[in-house]
C-alpha positions in Angstrom: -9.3 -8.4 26.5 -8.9 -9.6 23.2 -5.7 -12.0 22.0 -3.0 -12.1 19.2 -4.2 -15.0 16.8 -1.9 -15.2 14.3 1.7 -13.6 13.3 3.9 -13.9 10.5 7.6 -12.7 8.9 7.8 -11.7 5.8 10.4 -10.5 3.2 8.9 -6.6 2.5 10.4 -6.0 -1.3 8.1 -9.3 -2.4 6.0 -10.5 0.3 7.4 -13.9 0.7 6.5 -15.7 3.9 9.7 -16.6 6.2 7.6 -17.7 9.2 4.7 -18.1 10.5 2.4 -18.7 13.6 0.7 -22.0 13.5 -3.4 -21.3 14.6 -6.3 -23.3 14.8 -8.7 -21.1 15.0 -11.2 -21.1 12.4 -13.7 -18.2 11.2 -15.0 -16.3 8.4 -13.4 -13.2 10.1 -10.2 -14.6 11.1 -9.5 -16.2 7.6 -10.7 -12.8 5.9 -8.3 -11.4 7.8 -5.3 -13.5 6.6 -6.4 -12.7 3.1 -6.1 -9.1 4.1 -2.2 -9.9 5.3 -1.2 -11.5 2.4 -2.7 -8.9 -0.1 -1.0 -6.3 2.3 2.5 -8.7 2.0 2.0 -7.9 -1.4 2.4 -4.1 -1.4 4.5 -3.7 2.0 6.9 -1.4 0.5 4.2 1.3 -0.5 3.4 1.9 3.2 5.1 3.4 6.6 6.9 1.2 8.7 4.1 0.9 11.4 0.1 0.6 9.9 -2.6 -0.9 11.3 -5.7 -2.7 9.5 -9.3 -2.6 10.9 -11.3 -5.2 9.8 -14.7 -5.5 11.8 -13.6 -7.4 15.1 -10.0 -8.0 14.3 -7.2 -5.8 13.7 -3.8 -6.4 11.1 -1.1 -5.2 12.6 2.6 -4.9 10.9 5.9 -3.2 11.4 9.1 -3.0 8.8 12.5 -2.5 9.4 15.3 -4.1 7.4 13.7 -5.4 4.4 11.5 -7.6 6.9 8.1 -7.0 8.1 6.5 -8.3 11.4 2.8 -9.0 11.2 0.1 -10.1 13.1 -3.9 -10.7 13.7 -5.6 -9.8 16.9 -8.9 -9.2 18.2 -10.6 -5.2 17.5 -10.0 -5.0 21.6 -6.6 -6.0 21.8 -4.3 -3.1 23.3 -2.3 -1.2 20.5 0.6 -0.9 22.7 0.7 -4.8 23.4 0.3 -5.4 19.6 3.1 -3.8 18.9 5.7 -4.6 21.7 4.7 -8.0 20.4 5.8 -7.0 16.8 8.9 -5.1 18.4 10.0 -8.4 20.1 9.8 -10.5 17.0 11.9 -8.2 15.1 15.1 -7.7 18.1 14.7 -11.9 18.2 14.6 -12.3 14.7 17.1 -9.8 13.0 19.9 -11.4 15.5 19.1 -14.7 14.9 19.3 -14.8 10.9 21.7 -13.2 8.4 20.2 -10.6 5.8 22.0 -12.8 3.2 19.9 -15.8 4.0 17.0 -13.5 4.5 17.6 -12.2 1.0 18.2 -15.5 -1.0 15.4 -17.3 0.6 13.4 -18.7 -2.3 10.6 -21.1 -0.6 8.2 -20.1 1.3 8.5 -20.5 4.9 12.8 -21.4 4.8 12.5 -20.2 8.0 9.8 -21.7 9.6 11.8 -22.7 12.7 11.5 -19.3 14.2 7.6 -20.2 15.0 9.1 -21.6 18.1 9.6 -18.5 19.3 6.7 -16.7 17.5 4.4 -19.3 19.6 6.2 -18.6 23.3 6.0 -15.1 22.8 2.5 -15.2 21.6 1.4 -16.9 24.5 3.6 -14.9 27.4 1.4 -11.4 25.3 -2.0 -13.1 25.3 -1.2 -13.1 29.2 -0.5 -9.6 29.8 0.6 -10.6 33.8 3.1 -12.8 32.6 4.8 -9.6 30.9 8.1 -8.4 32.5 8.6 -5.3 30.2 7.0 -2.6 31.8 9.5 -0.3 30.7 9.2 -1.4 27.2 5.6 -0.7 27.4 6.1 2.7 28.6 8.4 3.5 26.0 6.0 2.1 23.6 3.2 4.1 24.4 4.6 6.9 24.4 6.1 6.5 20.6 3.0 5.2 19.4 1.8 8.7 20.6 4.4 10.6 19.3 3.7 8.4 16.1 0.6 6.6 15.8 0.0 4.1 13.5 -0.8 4.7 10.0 -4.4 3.6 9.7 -5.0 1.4 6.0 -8.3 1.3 4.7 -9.6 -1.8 3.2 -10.6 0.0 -0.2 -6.7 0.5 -0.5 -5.7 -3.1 -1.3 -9.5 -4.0 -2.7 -11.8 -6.9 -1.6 -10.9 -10.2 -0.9 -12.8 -12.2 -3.8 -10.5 -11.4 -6.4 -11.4 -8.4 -7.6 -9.1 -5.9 -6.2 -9.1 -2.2 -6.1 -6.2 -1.3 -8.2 -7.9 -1.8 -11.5 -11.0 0.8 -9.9 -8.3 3.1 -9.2 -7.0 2.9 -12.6 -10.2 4.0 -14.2 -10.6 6.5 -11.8 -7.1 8.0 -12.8 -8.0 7.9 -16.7 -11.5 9.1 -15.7 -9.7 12.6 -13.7 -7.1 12.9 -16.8 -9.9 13.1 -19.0 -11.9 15.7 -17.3 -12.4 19.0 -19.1 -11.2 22.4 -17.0 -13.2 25.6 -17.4 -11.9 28.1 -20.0 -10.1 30.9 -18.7 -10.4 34.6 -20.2 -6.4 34.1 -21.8 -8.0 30.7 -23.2 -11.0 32.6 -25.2 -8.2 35.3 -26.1 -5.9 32.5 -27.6 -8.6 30.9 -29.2 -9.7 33.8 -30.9 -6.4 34.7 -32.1 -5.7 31.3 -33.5 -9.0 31.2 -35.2 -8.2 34.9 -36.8 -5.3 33.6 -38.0 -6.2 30.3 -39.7 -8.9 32.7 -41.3 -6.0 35.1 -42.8 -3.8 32.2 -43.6 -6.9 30.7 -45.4 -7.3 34.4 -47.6 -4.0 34.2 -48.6 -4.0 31.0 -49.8 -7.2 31.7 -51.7 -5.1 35.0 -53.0 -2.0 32.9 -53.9 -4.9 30.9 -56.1 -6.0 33.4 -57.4 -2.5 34.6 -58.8 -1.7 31.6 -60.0 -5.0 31.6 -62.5 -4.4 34.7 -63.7 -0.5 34.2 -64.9 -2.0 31.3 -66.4 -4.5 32.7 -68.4 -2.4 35.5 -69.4 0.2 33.2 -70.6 -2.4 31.2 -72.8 -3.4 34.9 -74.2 
């Protein structure tokens, strides 16, 4: 069975970090996936309040309530309902042992960083699934995330991780779909026609009202 790597706090409305998980593990994967959390920390407020993230062997996990988002890393194999118990359990420990007012006037990353006590014990007792005492809680748990699953985010949704991110391809894609012409309906081609039929009359009676004109004035030369 696979095991919870890393797990943060952060404020939802602009993705500052309160907390965090201190790791040592060090991949290609793992660290992609932390690049994936943050860009998600970024946009927390355009999604449910329970998503997950696959990204090849490990998964990004996060719930909101609050104004505060609970997020972790684990590995592809990790049990959904554990995942999230975990996240549950951070978020009863952490919403009564802080204030929203110092939640919401936190300005430095990481003000908080004390609570990674209690991120790290709880970390460990979930990456030893017999050490659990919460049966009930698991129960409970997977039978919600049945009821509701998890909303699955795709990758393409926040854009890669080198920089170039998907909004601006989404953005061109919107202009592009604005831009695209619609097939002419039968009231079109009538309205057309009777718009052209009347610039055509419009145009005769100007060349009459011309004509008019020309004539009064060669009369009154005469």
């Amino acid at each position: 069975m696979g095991v919870i790597l890393f797990a943060a706090v952060v404020r939802a409305r602009d993705g500052l970090p309160l907390s965090a998980s201190t790791d040592f593990e060090d991949n290609q994967g793992l660290q992609e996936s932390k690049k994936y959390l943050k860009l998600l920390s970024k946009k927390l407020n355009h999604f449910p309040d329970r998503c997950t993230l696959k990204n090849g062997r490990y998964n990004v996990n996060f719930i909101s309530s609050l104004g505060v988002s609970y997020m972790m890393i684990c590995n592809e194999n990790y049990p959904n309902v554990l995942a999230f118990c975990f996240l549950d359990e951070l978020q009863k420990e952490f919403i009564t042992t802080y204030e929203m007012k110092r939640i919401n006037t936190a300005i430095r990353p990481y003000t908080l960083i004390e609570f990674d006590n209690f991120i790290q014990k709880t970390k460990q007792r979930y990456n030893n699934p017999r050490s659990l005492s919460t049966k009930l809680n698991l129960s409970e748990m997977q039978t919600e995330i049945k009821l509701r699953p998890p909303h699955q985010i795709c990758a393409s949704e926040l854009g890669t991780v080198n920089g170039f991110t998907n909004s601006s391809v989404s953005k061109y894609k919107e202009i592009a779909h604005h831009q695209r012409l619609e097939p002419v309906t039968l009231s079109g081609i009538i309205s057309c026609v009777l718009s052209l039929l009347c610039a055509a009359l419009n145009l005769i009676r100007g060349f009459h009202a011309i004509e008019g004109c020309l004539q009064k004035c060669l009369k009154n030369r005469n």
